[in-house]
N, C-alpha and C positions, 0 to 999 in steps of 0.2 A: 714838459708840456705833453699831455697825453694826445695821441696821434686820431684823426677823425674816421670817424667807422670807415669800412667801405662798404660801396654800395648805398650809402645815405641813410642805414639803419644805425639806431644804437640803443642798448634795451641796458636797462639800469635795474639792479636788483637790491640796489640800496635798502636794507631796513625788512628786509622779508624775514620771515622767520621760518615758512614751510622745510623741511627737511626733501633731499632729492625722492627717499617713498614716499611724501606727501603728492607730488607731482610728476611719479614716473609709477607708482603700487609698489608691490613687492616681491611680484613675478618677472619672468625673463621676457624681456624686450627686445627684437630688433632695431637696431640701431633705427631704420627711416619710420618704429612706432614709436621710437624716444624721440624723435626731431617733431613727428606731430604731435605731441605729446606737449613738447614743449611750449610749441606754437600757441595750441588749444590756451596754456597755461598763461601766458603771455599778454594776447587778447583779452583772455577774461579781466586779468589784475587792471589791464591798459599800459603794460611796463614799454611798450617801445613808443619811440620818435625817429618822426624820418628828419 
């Protein structure tokens, strides 16, 4: 039984096809410009539930 997010977030990436350069480019990132990065990416698709 798979265990419930913490925090009350869970983001499902089921069925995506983007590649990680699709949604991070192909230059060098700091790690907290790949966490917004991800976010921005996130949001758009609408992949989370609280």
């Amino acid at each position: 039984m798979a265990k419930k997010a913490f925090g009350g977030y869970s983001i499902s990436f089921k069925g995506r096809k983007e590649t990680v350069e699709d949604v991070f480019g192909s230059g060098k990132l700091a790690p907290s410009e790949m966490t917004k990065k991800l976010w921005v990416y996130i949001k758009k698709h609408k992949l989370s539930g609280k």
